[in-house]
Backbone as JSON, one array per atom type, in Angstrom:
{
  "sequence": "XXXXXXXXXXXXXXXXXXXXXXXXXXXXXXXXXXXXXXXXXXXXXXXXXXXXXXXXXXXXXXXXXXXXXXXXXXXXXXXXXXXXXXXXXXXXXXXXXXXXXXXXXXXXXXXXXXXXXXXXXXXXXXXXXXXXXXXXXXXX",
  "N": [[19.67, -0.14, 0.48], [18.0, 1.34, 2.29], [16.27, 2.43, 5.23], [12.49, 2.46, 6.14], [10.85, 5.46, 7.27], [12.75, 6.47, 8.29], [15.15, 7.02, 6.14], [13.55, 7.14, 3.68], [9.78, 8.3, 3.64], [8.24, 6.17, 5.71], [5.49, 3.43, 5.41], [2.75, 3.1, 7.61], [0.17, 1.88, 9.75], [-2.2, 2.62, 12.01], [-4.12, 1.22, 15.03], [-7.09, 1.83, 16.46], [-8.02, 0.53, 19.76], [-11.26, 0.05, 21.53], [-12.84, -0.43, 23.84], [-16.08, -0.21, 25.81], [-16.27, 2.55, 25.88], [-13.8, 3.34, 26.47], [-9.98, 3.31, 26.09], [-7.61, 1.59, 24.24], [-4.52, 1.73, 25.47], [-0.36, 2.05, 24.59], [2.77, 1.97, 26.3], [5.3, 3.77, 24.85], [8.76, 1.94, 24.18], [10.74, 3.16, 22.29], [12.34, 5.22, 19.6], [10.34, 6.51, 17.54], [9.48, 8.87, 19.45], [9.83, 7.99, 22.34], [8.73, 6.82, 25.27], [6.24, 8.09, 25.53], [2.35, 7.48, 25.23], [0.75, 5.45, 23.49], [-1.14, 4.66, 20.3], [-1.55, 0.95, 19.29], [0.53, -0.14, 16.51], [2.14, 0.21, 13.59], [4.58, -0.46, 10.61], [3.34, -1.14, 7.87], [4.28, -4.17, 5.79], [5.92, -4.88, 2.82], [3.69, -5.64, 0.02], [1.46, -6.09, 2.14], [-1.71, -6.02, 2.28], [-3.03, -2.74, 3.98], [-4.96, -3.16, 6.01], [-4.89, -5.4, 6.71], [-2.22, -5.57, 7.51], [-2.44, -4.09, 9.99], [-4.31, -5.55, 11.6], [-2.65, -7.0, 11.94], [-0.82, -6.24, 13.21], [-1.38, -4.96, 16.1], [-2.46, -7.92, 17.12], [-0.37, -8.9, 17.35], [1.23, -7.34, 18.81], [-0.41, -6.96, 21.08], [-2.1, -9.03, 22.01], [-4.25, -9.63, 21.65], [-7.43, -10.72, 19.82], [-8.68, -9.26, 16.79], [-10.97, -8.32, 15.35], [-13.25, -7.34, 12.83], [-12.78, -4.08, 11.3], [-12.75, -0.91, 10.57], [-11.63, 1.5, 8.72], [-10.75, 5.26, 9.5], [-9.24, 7.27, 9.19], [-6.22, 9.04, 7.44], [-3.35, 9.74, 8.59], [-0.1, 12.28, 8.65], [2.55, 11.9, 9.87], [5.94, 13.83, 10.99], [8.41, 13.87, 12.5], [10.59, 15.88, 13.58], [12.45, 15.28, 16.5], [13.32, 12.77, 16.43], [13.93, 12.08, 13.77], [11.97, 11.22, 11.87], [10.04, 10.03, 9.61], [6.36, 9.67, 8.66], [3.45, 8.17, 7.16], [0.06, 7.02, 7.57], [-2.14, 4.47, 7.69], [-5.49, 5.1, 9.71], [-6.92, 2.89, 11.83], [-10.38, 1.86, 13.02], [-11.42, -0.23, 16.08], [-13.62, -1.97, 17.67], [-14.9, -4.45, 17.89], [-13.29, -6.99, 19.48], [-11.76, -9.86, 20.88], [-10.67, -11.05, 24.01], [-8.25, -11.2, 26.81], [-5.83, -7.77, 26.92], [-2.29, -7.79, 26.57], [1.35, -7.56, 27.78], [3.01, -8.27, 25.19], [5.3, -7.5, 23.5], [7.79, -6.21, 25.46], [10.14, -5.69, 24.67], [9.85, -3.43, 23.02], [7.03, -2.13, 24.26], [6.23, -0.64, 27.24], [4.14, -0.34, 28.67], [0.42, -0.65, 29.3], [-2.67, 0.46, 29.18], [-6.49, 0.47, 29.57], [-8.25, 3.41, 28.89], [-10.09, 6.02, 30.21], [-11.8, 8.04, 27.09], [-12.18, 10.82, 27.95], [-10.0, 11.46, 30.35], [-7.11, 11.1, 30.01], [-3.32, 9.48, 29.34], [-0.61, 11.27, 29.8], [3.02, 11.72, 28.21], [1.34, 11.84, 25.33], [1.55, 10.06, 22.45], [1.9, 12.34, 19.08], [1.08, 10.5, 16.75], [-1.1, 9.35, 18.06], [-2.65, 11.4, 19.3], [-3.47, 12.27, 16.81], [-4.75, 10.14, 15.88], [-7.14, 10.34, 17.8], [-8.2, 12.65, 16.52], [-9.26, 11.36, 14.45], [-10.88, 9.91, 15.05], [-14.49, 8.96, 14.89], [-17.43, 11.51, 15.59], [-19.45, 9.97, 17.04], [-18.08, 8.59, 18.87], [-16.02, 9.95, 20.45], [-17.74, 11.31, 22.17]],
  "CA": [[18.23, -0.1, 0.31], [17.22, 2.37, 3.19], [14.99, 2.12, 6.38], [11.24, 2.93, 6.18], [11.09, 6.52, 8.18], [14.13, 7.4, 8.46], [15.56, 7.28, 4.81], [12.45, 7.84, 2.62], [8.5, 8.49, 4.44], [7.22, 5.19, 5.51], [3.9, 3.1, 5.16], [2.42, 2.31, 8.59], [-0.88, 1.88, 10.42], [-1.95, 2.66, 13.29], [-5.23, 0.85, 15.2], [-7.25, 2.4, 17.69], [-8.93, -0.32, 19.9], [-12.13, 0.71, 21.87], [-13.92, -1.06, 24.88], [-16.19, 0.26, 27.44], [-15.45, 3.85, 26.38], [-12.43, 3.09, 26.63], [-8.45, 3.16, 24.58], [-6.23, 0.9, 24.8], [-2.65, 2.72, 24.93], [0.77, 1.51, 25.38], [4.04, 3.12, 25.88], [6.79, 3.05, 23.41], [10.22, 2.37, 24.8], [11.51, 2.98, 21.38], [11.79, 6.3, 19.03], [9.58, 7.7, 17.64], [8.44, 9.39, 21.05], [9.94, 6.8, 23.15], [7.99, 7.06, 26.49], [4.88, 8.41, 24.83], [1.53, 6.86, 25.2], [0.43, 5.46, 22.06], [-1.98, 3.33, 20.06], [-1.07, 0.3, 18.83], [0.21, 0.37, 15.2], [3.6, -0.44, 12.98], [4.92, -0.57, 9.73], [3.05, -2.1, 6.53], [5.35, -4.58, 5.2], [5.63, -5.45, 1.15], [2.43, -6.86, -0.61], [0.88, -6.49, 3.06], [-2.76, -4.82, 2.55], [-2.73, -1.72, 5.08], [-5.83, -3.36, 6.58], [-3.94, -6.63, 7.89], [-1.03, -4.94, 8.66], [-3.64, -3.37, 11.1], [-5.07, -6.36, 12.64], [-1.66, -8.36, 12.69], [0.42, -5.68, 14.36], [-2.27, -4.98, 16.9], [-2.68, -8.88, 17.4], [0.99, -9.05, 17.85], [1.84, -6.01, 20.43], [-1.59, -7.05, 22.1], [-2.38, -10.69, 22.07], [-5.98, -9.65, 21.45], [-8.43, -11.51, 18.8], [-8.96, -8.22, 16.44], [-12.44, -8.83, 14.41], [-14.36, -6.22, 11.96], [-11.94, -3.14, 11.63], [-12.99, -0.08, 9.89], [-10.89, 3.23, 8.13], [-11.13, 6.3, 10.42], [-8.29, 8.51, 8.25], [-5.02, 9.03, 7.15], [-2.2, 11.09, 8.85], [1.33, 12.16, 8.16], [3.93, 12.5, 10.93], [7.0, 14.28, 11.11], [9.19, 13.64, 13.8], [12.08, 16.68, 13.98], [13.23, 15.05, 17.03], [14.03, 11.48, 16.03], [14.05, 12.29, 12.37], [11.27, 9.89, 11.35], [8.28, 10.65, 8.92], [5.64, 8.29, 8.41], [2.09, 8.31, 6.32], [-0.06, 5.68, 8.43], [-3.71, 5.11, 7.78], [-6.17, 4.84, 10.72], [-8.08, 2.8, 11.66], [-10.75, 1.97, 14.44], [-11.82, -1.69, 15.93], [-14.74, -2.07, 18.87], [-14.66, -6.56, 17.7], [-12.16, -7.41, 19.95], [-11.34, -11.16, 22.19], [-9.5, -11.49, 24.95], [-7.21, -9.45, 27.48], [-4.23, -7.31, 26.33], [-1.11, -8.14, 27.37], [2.6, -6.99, 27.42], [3.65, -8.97, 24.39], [6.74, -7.35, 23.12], [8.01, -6.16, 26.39], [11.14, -5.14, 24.04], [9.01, -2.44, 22.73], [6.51, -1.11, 24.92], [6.85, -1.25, 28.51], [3.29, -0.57, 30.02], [-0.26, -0.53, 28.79], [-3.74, 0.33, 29.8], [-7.53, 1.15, 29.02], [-8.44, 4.59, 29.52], [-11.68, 6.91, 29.35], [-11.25, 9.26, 26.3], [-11.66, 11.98, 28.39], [-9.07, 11.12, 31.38], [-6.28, 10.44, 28.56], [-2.3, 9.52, 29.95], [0.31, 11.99, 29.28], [2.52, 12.86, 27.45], [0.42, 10.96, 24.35], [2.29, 10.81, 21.22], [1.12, 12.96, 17.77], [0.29, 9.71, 16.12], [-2.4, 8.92, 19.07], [-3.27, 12.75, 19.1], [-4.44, 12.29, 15.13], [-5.95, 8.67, 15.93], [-8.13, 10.08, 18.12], [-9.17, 13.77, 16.06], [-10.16, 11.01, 13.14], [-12.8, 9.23, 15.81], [-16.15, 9.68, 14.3], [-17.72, 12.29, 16.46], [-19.92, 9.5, 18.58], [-16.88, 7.61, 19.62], [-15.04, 10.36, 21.05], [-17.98, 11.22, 23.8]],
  "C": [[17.62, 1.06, 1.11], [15.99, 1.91, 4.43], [13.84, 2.84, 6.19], [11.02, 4.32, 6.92], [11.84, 7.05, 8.14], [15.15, 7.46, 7.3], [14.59, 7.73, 3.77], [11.15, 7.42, 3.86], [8.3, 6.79, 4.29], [5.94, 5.07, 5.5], [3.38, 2.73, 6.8], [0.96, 2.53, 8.6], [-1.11, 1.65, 11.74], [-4.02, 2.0, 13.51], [-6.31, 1.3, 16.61], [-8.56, 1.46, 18.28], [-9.71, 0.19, 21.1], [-12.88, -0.21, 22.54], [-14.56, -0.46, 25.46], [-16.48, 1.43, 27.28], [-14.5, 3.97, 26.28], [-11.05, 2.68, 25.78], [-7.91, 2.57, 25.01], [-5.22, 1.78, 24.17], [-1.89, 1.7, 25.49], [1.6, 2.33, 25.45], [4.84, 2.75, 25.78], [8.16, 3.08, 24.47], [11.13, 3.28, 23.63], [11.12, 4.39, 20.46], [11.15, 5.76, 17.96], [8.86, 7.77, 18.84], [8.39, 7.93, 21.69], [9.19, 7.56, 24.6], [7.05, 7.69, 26.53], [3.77, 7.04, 24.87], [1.12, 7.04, 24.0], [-0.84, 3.96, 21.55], [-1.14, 2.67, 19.47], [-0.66, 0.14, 17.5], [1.86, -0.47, 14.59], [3.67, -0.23, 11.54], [4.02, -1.75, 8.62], [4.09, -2.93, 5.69], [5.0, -4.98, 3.57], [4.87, -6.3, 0.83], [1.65, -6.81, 0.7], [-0.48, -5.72, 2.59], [-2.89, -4.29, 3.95], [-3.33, -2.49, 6.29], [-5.21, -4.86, 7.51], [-2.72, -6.17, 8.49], [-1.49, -4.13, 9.98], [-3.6, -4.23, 12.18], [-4.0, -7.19, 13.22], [-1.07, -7.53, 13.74], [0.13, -5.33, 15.98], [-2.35, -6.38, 17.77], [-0.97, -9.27, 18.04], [1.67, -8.59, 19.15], [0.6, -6.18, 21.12], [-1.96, -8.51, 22.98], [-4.09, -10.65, 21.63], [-6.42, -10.56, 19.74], [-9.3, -10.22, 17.9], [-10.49, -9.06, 15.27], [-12.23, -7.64, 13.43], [-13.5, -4.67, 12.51], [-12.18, -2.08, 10.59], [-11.72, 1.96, 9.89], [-11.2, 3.92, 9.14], [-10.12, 7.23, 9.24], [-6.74, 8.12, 7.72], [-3.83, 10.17, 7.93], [-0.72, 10.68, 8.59], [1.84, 12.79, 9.06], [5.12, 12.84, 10.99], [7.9, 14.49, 11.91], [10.59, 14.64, 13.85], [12.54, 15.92, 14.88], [14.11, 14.05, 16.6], [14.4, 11.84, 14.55], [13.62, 11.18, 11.56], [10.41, 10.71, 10.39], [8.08, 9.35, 8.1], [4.41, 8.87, 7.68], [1.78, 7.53, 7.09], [-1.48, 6.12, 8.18], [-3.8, 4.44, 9.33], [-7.41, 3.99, 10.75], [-8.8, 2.34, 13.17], [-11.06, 0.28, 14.83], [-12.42, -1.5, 17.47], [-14.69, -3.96, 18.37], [-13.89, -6.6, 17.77], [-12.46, -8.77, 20.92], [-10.8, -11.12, 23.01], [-8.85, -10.61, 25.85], [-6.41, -9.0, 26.79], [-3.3, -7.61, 27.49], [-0.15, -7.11, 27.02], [2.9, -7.94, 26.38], [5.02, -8.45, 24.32], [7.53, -6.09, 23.99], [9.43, -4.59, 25.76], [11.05, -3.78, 23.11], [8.22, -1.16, 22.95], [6.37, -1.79, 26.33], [5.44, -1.33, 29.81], [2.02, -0.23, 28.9], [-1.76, -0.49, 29.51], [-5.0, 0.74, 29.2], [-7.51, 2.3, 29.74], [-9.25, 5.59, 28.67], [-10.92, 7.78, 28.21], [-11.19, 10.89, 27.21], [-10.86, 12.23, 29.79], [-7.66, 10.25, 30.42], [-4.54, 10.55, 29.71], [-1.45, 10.4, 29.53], [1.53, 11.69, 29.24], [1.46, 11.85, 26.01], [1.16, 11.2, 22.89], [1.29, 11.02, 19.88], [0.37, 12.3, 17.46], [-0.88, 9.31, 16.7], [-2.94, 10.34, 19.08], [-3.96, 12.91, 17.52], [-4.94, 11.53, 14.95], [-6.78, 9.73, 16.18], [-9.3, 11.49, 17.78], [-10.11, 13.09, 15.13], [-11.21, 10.35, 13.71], [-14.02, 9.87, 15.2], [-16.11, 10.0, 15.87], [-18.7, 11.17, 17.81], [-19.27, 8.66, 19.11], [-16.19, 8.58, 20.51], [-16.34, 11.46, 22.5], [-18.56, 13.1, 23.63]]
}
């Protein structure tokens, strides 16, 4: 059959959640751009609409209570190192519940809010094209 990325371009989404000012990032243990700060995001699975695969994967790697989640764009990543390439829409979410946590520990290994303009390094692509698709009065 083939793996998503790394045999033919997968489907993902990525979610960029917004308090305060403020991004939640995590960082990936895992390639693509393992030890990269990143937004939260994942793979669209079969029959999933993009838009729940949004809020679940987010709700999953977060623990948060995702509400009212709106489009921001589309980008396409190409990973020479790992040898991934993905399509992933974007999208943004300010209706959020609860703290974030470490959920899947097995995943990503640390996570925090942080101003847009005091950002963690290094930040991977896919979080570098979240945050060009920010409408202009989100990003400050």
């Amino acid at each position: 059959m083939g793996r998503p990325g790394l045999d033919f371009p997968g489907l993902g989404v990525g979610l960029v959640i917004l308090r305060d000012d403020r991004i939640l990032l995590y960082k990936r243990v895992n390639p693509p751009e393992a030890g990269y700060w990143n937004i939260v995001g994942g793979k669209v699975d079969h029959m999933e609409p993009a838009e729940e695969a949004a809020r679940r994967e987010a709700e999953e790697e977060t623990g948060l209570k995702i509400g009212r989640i709106e489009r921001i764009g589309v980008t396409e990543q190409i990973i020479d190192a790992d040898r991934q390439h993905w399509m992933s829409i974007l999208y943004l979410a300010r209706d959020i519940e609860g703290e974030p946590q470490l959920t899947e520990p097995d995943k990503l290994s640390d996570f925090g809010w942080f101003a847009l303009t005091d950002l963690p390094m290094p930040l991977s692509a896919f979080t570098r094209a979240a945050l060009a698709a920010l409408p202009a009065a989100e990003r400050g």
